[in-house]
Phi, psi and omega in degrees: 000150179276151132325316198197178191259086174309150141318117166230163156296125187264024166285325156346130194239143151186152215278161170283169176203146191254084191302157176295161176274123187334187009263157206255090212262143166276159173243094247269130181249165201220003132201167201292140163286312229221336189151200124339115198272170214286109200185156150289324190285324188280298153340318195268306171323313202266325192269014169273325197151331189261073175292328186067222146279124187280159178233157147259046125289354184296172201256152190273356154263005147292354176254297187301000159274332176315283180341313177304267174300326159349279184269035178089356185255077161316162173272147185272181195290331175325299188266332158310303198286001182246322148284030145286125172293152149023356187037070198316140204277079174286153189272067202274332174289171162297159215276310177328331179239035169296340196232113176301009199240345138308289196286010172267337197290256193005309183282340177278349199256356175266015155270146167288136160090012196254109172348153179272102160270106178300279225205120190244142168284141157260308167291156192249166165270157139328084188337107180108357189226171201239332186265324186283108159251161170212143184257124184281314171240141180243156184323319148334298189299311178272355197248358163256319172318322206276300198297331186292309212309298190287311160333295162317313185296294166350287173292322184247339181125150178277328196270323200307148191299326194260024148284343176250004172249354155278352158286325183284318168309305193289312170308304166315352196252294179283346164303346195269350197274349182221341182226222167095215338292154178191101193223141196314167182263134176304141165235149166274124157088187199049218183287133205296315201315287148331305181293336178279311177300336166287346149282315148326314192319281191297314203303300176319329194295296172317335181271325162290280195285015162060057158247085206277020186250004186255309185293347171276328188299306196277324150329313188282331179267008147263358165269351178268357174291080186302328183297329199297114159334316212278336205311323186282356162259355192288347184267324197284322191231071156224296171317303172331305191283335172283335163297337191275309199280319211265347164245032177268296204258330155094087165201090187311305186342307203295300156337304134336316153269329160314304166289355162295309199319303168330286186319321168317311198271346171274337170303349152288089170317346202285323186279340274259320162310341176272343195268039168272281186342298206268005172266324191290304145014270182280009144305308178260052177213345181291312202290318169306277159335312188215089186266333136343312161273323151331294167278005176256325152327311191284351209252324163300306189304307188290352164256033162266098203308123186097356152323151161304030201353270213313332203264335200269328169299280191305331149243016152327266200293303178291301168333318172291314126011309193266315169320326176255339155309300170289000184059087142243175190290164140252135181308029196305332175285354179249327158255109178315320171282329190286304170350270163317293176313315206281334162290311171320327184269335140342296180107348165010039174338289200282348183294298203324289200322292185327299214296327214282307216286346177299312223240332192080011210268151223292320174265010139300316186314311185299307177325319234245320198269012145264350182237001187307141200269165197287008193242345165330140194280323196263029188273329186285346155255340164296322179279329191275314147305335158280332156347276236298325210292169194257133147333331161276346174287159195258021159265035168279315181285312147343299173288327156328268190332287176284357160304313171300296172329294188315301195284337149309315184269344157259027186061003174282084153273347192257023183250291177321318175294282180317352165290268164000278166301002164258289208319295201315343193289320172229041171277160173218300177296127184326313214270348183257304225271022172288289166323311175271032160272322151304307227253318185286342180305302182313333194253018164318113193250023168190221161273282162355297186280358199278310194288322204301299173281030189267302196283152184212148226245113188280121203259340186196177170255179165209117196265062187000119164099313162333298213023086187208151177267119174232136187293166200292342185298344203288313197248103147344301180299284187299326203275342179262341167278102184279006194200153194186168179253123177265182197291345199279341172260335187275336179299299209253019162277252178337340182267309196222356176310110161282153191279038168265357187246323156317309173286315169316323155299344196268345175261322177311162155234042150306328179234170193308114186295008162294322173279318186323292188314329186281317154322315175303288193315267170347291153301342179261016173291293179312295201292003172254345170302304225241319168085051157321118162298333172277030193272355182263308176316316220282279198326013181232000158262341156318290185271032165247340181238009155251080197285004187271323172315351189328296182297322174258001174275320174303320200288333199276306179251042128242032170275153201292325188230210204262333163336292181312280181317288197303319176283323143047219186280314150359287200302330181268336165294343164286290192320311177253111142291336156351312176289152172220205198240349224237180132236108187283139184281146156083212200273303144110210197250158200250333175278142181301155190300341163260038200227136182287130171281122185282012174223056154062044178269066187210147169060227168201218186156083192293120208219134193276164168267119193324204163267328174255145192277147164286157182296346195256086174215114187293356165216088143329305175304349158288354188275357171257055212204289199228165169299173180264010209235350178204072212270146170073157182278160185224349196292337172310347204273173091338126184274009170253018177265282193313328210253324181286312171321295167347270165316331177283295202300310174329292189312337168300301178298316178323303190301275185246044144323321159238131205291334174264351178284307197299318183281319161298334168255004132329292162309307187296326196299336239231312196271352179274318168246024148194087201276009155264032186271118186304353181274345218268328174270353149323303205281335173301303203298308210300306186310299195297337195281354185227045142252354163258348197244342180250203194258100164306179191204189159270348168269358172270001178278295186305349188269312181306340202260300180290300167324325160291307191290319192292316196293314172280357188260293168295334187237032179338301172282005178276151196300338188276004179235326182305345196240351154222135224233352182229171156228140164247000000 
């Protein structure tokens, strides 16, 4: 995987892939997993200079760019611009010529008289294969068939007989891109003109219906062609079919001879427009042939300033890529960057160590302090070297970070603490000081400090299953939120928080009032659940940062008893799904709180966390911090704070684990003793509906069932029964 999808050589073969089916909902990363988010503005910060902390989960051209200020070669402006993805593109044509196999049939249909072609494949199967594709006519092909087509009319005419056998040719030609072989009938005598494109024609055909040993003959015999338009490409895409031959059918011979022609063809003024191509060409026959020397050549090129960056990237990073996929060796021994990526992403200690103590050099350093274990003899000169670095150097956050960690896993916290705190003091980009926020979390010697290092500032999205940093600008919903909660603060908050402290959080002004508020909800969900005293402060700090809660928070306290009170808060957590029991990391449920979530993202359902993290879990870096199953710190509590938060939360999952068994046998009990309550049958409908809409079980059908029967036995004639027409 990329930053973003580079311009590849398109002889290049790789199996189609399918993502699984959506919907691919976001996730707030709050440092990068993969690199530098997908963004031109986010590409251009990290390959300018703002690396932050680097991981070795990162995509490897983000480590070779890391590498690069590492070792001190920064990139010039030269080399920023040329690794910025892409610019996206507004789309000004008509929806008809968006696809180039769109804009030739369009283009095909102003000759009169010309047969109908719906619709053309540009890709071929793989000789041998069932699964496998590769595109066989590329965009190039059909959007120059389309400028010859109008050319052609122009000189003879739209109407003309050899404008329409020129078509019959091209047609014929393109059948081929999926199918085939079909290849045009040679013409004699008539227009020279003609005559030349049919030979270009047939060359083509051939190449396309993958008889590439014919097609090199009549490429070459359309460059020995003095008459021929095509001539000055004829030798140059007579190599194309031996590549094609030689990386379709696996015949290094064929390669080998491509690259003499090529060499022929950069020896040619004549070529001159094919010698970009054709230097890139045997570059990729190099690559083939010796992918090993092949990365190790690209790997030189990229720490040298003024190199082709881009082209030296790409094949820089897929070599590497195909190399480790095939299990073959990588060349580290030949390459100082290879070197460097594969230990690092290894984790390689004792290799880091060696290489840092060799040379001293600043991505050894970064290598030896991620991966060094708290008991390596060389970690107290390994820390003492990361001290020395200035805050503006750009190993400094890297070297930072992961120190502090080492001295956290060696029991130096109150070293560890004071490490933290000078860094955050002159950290600036979000994604380091986050980290060392996590990190300072961890080393929380109270409440105070707990709340203080909780909020994190969201640096990117992560898309499940994608595996891409995508900018926060992409989601409406994430681009408005600046500050959020990750698991290390919401985990031992929902475990071990009790809720007298919750209502503290939701009033200090340690945190942000966006979060108070989602605490006041939350807590006062739990304390009503648990039949809390604090369940009357938190609602009424409720409706002071939720001015849309008004009505059920008034609606809640100013029932006469607790009785009273608990049905409620009961009728309006039916009424708003939203509410939940929980405190959500991230981003959190994104439909407004009365409103049904259409991918059954309602009410809740506390579920303990498997024992193993998913392959897809999207903020990694916590994981060098807590097991994954006990994610956040909890030594800040006081231990008769930690044995009551507990004991609450047991009663809870006991209680409402599931949000929807607790509310539905709630709602019927309420309605068995008090069926003149004007509310019940409202509430009775509220029950069955969010046994379709929240997360069930086999015990929520029997409630659905009792809640239905209750509602049509008694109240038959109310709008609330006319309206639920099921059970579930």
């Amino acid at each position: 995987m990329r930053r973003f999808l580079p311009v590849v050589v398109l002889l290049g073969l790789g199996a189609m892939f399918t993502w699984p089916c959506g919907p691919f909902f976001p996730e707030f990363e709050y440092a990068p997993v993969h690199g530098p988010a997908h963004s031109a503005a986010a590409v251009q910060r990290y390959d300018s200079g703002q690396i932050g902390v680097i991981r070795p989960h990162f995509f490897r051209e983000s480590l070779v760019v890391a590498y690069r200020y590492l070792s001190g070669v920064p990139l010039d402006a030269a080399e920023v611009k040329a690794l910025a993805p892409p610019a996206p593109q507004k789309q000004t044509a008509p929806a008809d010529e968006w696809f180039a196999t769109s804009r030739w049939l369009k283009a095909r249909k102003t000759v009169p008289g010309a047969p109908a072609v719906d619709n053309l494949d540009a890709d071929k199967e793989v000789p041998g294969s069932q699964f496998q594709q590769f595109e066989n006519c590329t965009d190039a092909s059909f959007d120059t068939a389309v400028s010859t087509l109008r050319d052609r009319a122009a000189k003879w005419g739209a109407s003309s007989p050899s404008l329409a056998e020129w078509l019959r040719g091209q047609d014929r030609v393109f059948e081929n891109c999926s199918k085939g072989p079909a290849i045009p009938a040679p013409l004699s005598g008539g227009d020279p003109l003609l005559a030349a494109d049919r030979q270009y024609q047939i060359a083509a055909a051939e190449f396309y219906a993958g008889r590439f040993a014919a097609a090199e003959r009549d490429f070459d015999a359309v460059a020995a062609n003095p008459a021929s338009p095509w001539r000055d490409g004829g030798h140059y895409l007579a190599a194309r079919a031996l590549i094609r031959d030689g990386t379709l059918n696996s015949k290094p011979d064929s390669l080998k001879a491509a690259e003499t022609k090529l060499q022929a063809v950069l020896a040619d003024p004549a070529a001159q427009r094919w010698h970009a191509s054709a230097r890139g060409l045997i570059q990729f026959i190099h690559a083939t042939l010796d992918p090993q020397g092949r990365m190790v050549a690209a790997g030189k090129e990229l720490l040298k300033p003024g190199a082709d960056i881009r082209r030296a990237m790409t094949d820089y990073t897929h070599l590497y890529d195909r190399l480790e996929e095939s299990k073959a060796p990588l060349p580290a021994a030949e390459s100082e960057l290879t070197d460097w990526i594969a230990a690092f992403q290894a984790g390689d200690a004792p290799h880091a160590i060696e290489r840092w103590r060799a040379g001293k050099a600043m991505p050894w350093l970064v290598a030896a302090l991620q991966s060094a274990k708290p008991t390596d003899a060389a970690v107290p000169e390994l820390i003492a070297a990361a001290r020395q670095i200035a805050p503006d150097a750009p190993a400094y956050a890297s070297a930072t970070y992961f120190g502090i960690l080492l001295r956290i896993r060696r029991g130096e916290n109150d070293a560890a603490r004071d490490w933290a705190d000078r860094a955050l003091a002159t950290s600036r980009l979000d994604s380091t000081v986050n980290l060392l926020r996590a990190e300072r979390l961890k080393l929380a010697r109270d409440w105070n400090e707990f709340l203080r290092y909780g909020p994190r500032r969201p640096v990117a999205l992560e898309y499940t299953f994608l595996g891409s940093d995508d900018d926060l600008q992409s989601d409406p919903e994430a681009k408005s939120r600046t500050v959020a909660l990750d698991v290390d603060f919401t985990h031992p908050m929902n475990t071990a928080v009790p809720l007298d402290l919750w209502n503290a959080a939701a009033r200090g002004a340690a945190l942000p009032r966006s979060l108070q508020a989602e605490i006041a909800r939350v807590g006062w969900v739990r304390a009503v659940v648990l039949g809390h005293p604090a369940a009357r402060p938190l609602a009424q700090r409720t409706r002071e940062l939720n001015p849309a809660w008004a009505e059920a928070i008034d609606d809640y306290l100013k029932q006469p008893d607790a009785a009273a009170a608990g049905f409620t808060a009961v009728f309006w957590m039916l009424r708003m799904p939203g509410m939940s029991a929980e405190l959500r990391s991230g981003i959190g449920r994104t439909t407004a709180a009365n409103k049904i979530d259409d991918y059954r993202d309602n009410w809740w359902q506390i579920v303990p966390p498997p024992a193993e993290p998913p392959e897809d879990l999207p903020r990694p870096q916590l994981l060098d911090l807590y097991p994954y199953n006990a994610m956040g710190p909890t030594a800040f509590l006081t231990a008769p704070q930690r044995s009551q938060g507990e004991e609450q939360a047991r009663r809870l999952y006991a209680t409402a684990g599931n949000a929807v068994y607790y509310l539905c046998a709630a709602a019927i009990a309420w309605a068995r003793a008090h069926p003149q309550d004007p509310r019940v049958p409202e509430a009775l409908h509220l029950a069955v509906r969010a046994t379709r809409y929240g997360q069930t079980d086999k015990e929520t059908s029997p409630l659905s069932k009792e809640a239905f029967d209750l509602l049509h036995s008694r109240y038959p004639a109310s709008p609330w029964a006319k309206q639920t027409k099921y059970w579930y």
